[in-house]
C-alpha positions as CSV (number, residue, x, y, z in Angstrom):
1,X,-24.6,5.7,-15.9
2,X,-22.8,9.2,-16.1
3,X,-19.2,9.8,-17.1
4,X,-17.7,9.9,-13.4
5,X,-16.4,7.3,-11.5
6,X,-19.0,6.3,-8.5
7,X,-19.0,3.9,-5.6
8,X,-21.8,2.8,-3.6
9,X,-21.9,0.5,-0.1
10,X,-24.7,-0.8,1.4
11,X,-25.2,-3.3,3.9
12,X,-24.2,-6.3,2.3
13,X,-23.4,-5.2,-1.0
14,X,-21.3,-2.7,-2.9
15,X,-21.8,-1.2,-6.6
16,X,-18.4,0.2,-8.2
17,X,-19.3,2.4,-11.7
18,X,-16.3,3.7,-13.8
19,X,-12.6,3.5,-15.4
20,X,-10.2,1.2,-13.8
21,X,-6.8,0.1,-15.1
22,X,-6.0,-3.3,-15.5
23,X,-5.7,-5.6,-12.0
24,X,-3.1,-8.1,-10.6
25,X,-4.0,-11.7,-9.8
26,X,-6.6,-11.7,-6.5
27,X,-9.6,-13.1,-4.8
28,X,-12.8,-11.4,-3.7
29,X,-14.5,-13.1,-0.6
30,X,-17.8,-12.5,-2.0
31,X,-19.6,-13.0,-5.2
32,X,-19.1,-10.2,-7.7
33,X,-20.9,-9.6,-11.5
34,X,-19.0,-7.6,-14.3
35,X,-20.2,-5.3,-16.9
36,X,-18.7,-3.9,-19.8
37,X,-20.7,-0.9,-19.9
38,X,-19.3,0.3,-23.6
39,X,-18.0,-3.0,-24.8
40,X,-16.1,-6.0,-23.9
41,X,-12.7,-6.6,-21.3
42,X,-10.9,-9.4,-20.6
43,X,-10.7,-12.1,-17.7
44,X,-7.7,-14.6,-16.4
45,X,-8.6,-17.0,-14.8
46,X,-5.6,-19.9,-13.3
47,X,-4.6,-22.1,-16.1
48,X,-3.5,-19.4,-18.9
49,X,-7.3,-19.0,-19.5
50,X,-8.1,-15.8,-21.1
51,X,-12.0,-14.7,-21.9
52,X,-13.2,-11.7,-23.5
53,X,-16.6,-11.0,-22.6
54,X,-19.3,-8.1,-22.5
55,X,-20.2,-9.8,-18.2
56,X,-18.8,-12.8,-15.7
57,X,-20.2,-13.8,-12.8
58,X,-17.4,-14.6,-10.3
59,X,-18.0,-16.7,-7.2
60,X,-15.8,-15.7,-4.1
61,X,-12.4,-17.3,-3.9
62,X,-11.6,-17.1,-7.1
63,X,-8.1,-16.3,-8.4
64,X,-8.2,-13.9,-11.7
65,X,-7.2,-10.7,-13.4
66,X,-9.9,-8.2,-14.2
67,X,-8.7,-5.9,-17.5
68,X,-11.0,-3.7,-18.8
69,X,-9.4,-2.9,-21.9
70,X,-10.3,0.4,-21.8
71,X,-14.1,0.0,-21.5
72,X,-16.3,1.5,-18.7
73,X,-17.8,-1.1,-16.6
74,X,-19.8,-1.6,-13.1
75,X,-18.8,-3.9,-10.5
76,X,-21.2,-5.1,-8.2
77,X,-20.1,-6.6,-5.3
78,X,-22.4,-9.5,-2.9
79,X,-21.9,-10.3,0.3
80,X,-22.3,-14.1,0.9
81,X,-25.7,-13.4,2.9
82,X,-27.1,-10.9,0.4
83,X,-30.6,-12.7,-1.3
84,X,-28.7,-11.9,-4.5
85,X,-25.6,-13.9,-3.5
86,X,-27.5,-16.9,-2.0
87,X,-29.6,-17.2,-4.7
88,X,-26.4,-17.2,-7.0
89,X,-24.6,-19.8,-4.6
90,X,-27.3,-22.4,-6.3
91,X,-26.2,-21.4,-9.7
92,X,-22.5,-21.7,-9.2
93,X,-22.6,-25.2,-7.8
94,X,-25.0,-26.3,-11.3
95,X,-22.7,-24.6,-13.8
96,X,-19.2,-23.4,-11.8
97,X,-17.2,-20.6,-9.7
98,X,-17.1,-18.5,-12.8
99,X,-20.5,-17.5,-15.4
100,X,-19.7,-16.3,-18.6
101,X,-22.0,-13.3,-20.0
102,X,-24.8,-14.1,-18.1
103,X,-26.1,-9.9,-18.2
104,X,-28.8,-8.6,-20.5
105,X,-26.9,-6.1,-22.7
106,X,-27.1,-2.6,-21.7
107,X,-29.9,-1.1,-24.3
108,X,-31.3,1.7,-22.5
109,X,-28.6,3.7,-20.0
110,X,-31.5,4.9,-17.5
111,X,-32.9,1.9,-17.1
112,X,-29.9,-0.1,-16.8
113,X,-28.4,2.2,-14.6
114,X,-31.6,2.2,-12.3
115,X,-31.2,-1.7,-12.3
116,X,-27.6,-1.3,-10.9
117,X,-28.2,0.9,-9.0
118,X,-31.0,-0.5,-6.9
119,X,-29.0,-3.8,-7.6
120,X,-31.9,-5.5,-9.5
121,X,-30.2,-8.4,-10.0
122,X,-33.5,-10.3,-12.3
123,X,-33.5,-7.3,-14.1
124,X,-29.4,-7.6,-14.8
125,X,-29.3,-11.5,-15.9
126,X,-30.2,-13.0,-18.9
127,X,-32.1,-15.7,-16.9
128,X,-34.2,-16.3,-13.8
129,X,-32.9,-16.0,-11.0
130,X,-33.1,-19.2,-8.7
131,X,-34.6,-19.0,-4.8
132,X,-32.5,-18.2,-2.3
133,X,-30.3,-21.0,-0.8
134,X,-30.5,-21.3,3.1
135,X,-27.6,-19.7,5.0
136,X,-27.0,-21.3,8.1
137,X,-28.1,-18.7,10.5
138,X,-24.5,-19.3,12.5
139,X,-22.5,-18.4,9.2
140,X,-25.3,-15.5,8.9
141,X,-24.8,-14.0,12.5
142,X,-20.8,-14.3,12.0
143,X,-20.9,-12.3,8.8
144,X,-22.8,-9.4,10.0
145,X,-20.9,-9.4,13.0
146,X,-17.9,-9.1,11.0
147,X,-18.8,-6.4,9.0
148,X,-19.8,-4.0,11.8
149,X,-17.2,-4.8,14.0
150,X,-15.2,-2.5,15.7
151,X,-11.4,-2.4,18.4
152,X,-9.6,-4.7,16.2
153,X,-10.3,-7.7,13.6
154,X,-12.7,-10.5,15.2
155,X,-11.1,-13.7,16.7
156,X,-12.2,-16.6,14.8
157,X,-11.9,-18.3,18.2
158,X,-14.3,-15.8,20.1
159,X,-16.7,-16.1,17.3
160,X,-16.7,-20.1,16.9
161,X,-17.2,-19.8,20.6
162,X,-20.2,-17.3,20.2
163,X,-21.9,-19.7,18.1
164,X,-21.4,-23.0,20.1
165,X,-19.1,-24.8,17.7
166,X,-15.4,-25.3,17.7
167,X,-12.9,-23.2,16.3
168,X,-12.5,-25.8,13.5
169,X,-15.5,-27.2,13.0
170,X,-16.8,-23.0,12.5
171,X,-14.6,-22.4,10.4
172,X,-15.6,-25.6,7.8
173,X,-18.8,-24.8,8.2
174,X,-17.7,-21.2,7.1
175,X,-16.0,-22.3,3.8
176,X,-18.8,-24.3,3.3
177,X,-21.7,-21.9,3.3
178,X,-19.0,-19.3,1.8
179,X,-16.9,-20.6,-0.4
180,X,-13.8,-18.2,1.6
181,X,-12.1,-19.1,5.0
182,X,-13.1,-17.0,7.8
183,X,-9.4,-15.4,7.9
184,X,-10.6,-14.7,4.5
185,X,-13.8,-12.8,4.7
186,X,-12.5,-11.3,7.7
187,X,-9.6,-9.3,6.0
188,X,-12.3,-8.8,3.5
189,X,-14.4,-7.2,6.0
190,X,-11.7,-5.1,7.4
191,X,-11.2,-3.7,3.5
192,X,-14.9,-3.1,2.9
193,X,-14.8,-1.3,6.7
194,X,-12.2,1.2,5.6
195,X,-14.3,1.9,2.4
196,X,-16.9,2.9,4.4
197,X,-14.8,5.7,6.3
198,X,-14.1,7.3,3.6
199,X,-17.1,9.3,3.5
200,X,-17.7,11.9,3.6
201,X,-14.2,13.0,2.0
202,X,-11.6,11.0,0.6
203,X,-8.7,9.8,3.6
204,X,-6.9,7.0,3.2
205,X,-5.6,7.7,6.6
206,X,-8.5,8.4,8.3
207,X,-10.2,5.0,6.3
208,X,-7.3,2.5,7.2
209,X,-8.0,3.9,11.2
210,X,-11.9,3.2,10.2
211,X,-10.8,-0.1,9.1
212,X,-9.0,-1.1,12.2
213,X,-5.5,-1.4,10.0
214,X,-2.6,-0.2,11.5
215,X,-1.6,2.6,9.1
216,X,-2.7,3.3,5.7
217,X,0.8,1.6,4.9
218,X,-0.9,-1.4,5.9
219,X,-4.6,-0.5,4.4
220,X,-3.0,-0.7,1.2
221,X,-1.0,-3.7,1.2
222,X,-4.2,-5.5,2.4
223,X,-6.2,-3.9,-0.5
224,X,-3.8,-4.4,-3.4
225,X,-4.2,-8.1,-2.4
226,X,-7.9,-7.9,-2.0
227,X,-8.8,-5.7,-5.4
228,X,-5.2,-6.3,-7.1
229,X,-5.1,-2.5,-7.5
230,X,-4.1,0.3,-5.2
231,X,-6.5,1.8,-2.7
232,X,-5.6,5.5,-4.7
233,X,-6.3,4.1,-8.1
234,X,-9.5,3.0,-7.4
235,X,-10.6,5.6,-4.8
236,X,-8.4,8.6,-5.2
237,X,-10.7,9.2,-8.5
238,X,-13.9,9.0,-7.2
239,X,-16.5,11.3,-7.6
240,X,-19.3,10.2,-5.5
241,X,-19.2,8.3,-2.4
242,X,-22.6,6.9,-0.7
243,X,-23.4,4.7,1.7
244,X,-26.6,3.2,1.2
């Protein structure tokens, strides 16, 4: 698991390694497990609830401030159409939005790093992971869509439309099969889009243009909401980069 601070993207996933300062409140619009890699942090979740745990599974949506107390941790990012993330939609709705140490402990650093890093989520969790759940293939085409996009954020209208369905009735069906609006995701998108261009060197200008933002003014506003952190906290410290 190294000493440096790493960040991988894939297609519909994402696998953050490292140190991070404490976070404000925010919401992710997609799943995301935490790991304590050298001990235990701290979660807040709305209500004055407070948890200290060694992992938490978080469903998207979800309001809370991630502090790792210090600790090294991994956090690994699904995308609502990811296997991983529809297979966890099945255990949020049985035990809630938010899954208290629900990771194996990390015994052996190559092989838990190997399991992160090919996002082996069986391997990561304590317990079996369910099947998939069935994403409808309208919500499906709409998220990749989304995330490849390109000459300005998608219209929700133009992409209800591209589906057959109403501009409403898409984007109910979307919070449905999501658990985030499509405004939402689609901001979300726009983040994960300037992530991506900043390989291969570190540009927060050249990543908000990526991103179809504005200015990297407006990159970082959108990401401080998004990850409750500034974009050169997390990223100005990076020593790896890859897009899987």
């Amino acid at each position: 698991m190294g000493g440096t601070n790493s960040l991988a993207i894939g297609t519909n996933r994402a696998l953050y390694i490292g140190e991070l300062p404490a976070t404000g409140w925010h919401r992710h619009a997609s799943a995301v497990l935490l790991i304590g890699l050298s001990g235990r942090f701290a979660v807040h979740l709305a209500g004055g609830v407070v948890n200290s745990c060694h992992s938490v599974l978080i469903d998207a949506g979800i309001d809370h401030v991630f502090d790792p107390c210090g600790e090294r941790v991994a956090l690994m990012y699904l995308e609502p159409d990811s296997p991983e993330a529809r297979s966890l939609r099945r255990r949020f709705r049985e035990i809630g939005p938010v899954i208290w140490d629900p990771a194996v402990r990390p015994v052996s650093r190559s092989s838990f790093g190997s399991y992160l890093g090919s996002f082996d989520l069986p391997s990561l969790l304590r317990h079996p992971c369910p099947e998939p759940a069935f994403l409808d293939p309208r919500v499906e085409n709409s998220l990749r869509y989304l995330r490849l996009s390109h000459g300005g954020p998608a219209d929700r209208q133009d992409t209800a439309a591209a589906v057959q369905l109403s501009a409403s009735r898409f984007n109910h069906l979307f919070r449905t099969e999501t658990g985030v609006s499509f405004r939402s995701y689609r901001i979300w998108s726009q983040v994960r889009r300037a992530m991506l261009g900043l390989a291969p060197r570190i540009n927060l200008t050249e990543a908000a243009l990526h991103g179809d933002f504005s200015d990297s003014s407006h990159f970082s506003r959108t990401f401080r909401k998004t990850f409750g952190m500034t974009p050169s906290t997390v990223l100005k410290p990076l020593k790896a980069l890859t897009v899987i």
